[in-house]
N, C-alpha and C positions, 0 to 999 in steps of 0.2 A: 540466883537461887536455882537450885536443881529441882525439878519434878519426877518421880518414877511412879508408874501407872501399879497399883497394888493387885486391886481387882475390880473386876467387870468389864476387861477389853475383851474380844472378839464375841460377845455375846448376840445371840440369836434368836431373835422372840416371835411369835405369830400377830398379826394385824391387831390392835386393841390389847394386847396384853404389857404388863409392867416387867420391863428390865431389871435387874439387879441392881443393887448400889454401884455406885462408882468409889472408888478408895483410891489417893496417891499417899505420896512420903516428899514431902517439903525438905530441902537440907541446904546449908550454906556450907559450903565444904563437906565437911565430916560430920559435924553439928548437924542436929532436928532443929529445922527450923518449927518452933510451937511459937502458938497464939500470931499467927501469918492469916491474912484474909485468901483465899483461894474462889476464883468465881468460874465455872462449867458454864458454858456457851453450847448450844446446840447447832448444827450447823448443818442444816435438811434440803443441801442442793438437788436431791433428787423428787422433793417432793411428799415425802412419804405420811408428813402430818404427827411426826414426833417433837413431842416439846415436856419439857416440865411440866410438872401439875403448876398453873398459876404463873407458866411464860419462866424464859431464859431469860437472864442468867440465873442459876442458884449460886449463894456465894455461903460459903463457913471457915469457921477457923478451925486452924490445925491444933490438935492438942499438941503436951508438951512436948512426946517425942514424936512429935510432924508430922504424926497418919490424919488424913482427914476423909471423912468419908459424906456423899449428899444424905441428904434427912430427908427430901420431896423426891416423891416419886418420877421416875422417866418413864412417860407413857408412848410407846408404839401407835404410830399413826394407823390409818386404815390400808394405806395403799405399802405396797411392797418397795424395798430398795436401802443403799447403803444410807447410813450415819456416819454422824461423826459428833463428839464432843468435846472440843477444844477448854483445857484448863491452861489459869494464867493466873500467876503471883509474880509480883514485884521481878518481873521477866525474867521466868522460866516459863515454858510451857509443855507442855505432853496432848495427845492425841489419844482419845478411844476410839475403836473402829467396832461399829455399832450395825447390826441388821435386820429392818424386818423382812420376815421371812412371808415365802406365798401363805394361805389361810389352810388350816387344816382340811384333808378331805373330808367330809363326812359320808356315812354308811348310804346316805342317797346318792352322793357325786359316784362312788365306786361300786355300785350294786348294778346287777347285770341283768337287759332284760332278758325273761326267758319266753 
C-alpha cells in the first residue's frame, strides 16, 4: 500500500496550541484503497511534550476513495522542537514533519525600558 501525505505537513505551531488535521490517500496501485485502518504514531525525540489528545496512536479508516483524515486533536507540547508523525497501514508508510515553535513574544518581553 502506498501512503501520500494530503495535508498538514510542515506545520508550525506555538507551545500549547493545536495543529491542524493530518489527511493522507491510501492506494494499492491505482486504486483508493477505502475502508483501510491507518494508525499516526507520534514520534517526540526532542522532547517537546506533543502527543494526541488521549495518547498515540490515533487509528481511522479510509473512506472509499482512500482520504483519511485524524478526528483527535494534536496538541503542541510546552517546550520547543521538531516532530514527527509516522503513518502506517498494512506497510506503507509516510512521515509528517511537525514544529513547535519558540512562545510568542508578548508586549512585556519587547517593551523598552525608558
Amino acid at each position: 500500500m502506498e501512503l501520500t501525505l494530503i495535508a498538514g505537513d510542515g506545520q508550525s505551531v506555538t507551545p500549547g496550541a493545536e495543529f491542524s488535521s493530518l489527511s493522507v490517500h491510501a492506494a494499492d496501485g491505482a486504486d483508493p484503497a477505502g475502508g483501510r485502518m491507518v494508525s499516526f504514531f507520534v514520534d517526540d525525540p526532542m522532547g517537546t511534550g506533543t502527543d494526541f489528545h488521549g495518547g498515540s496512536p490515533v487509528r481511522i479508516t479510509t473512506a472509499s476513495d482512500g482520504t483519511g483524515t485524524t478526528d483527535v486533536p494534536l496538541l503542541a507540547g510546552d517546550a520547543p522542537g521538531a516532530v514527527e508523525v509516522n503513518v502506517l497501514a498494512d506497510g506503507g508508510r509516510a512521515v509528517f514533519h511537525l514544529t513547535v515553535g519558540e512562545p510568542a513574544a508578548t508586549d512585556a518581553d519587547t517593551s523598552e525600558t525608558r
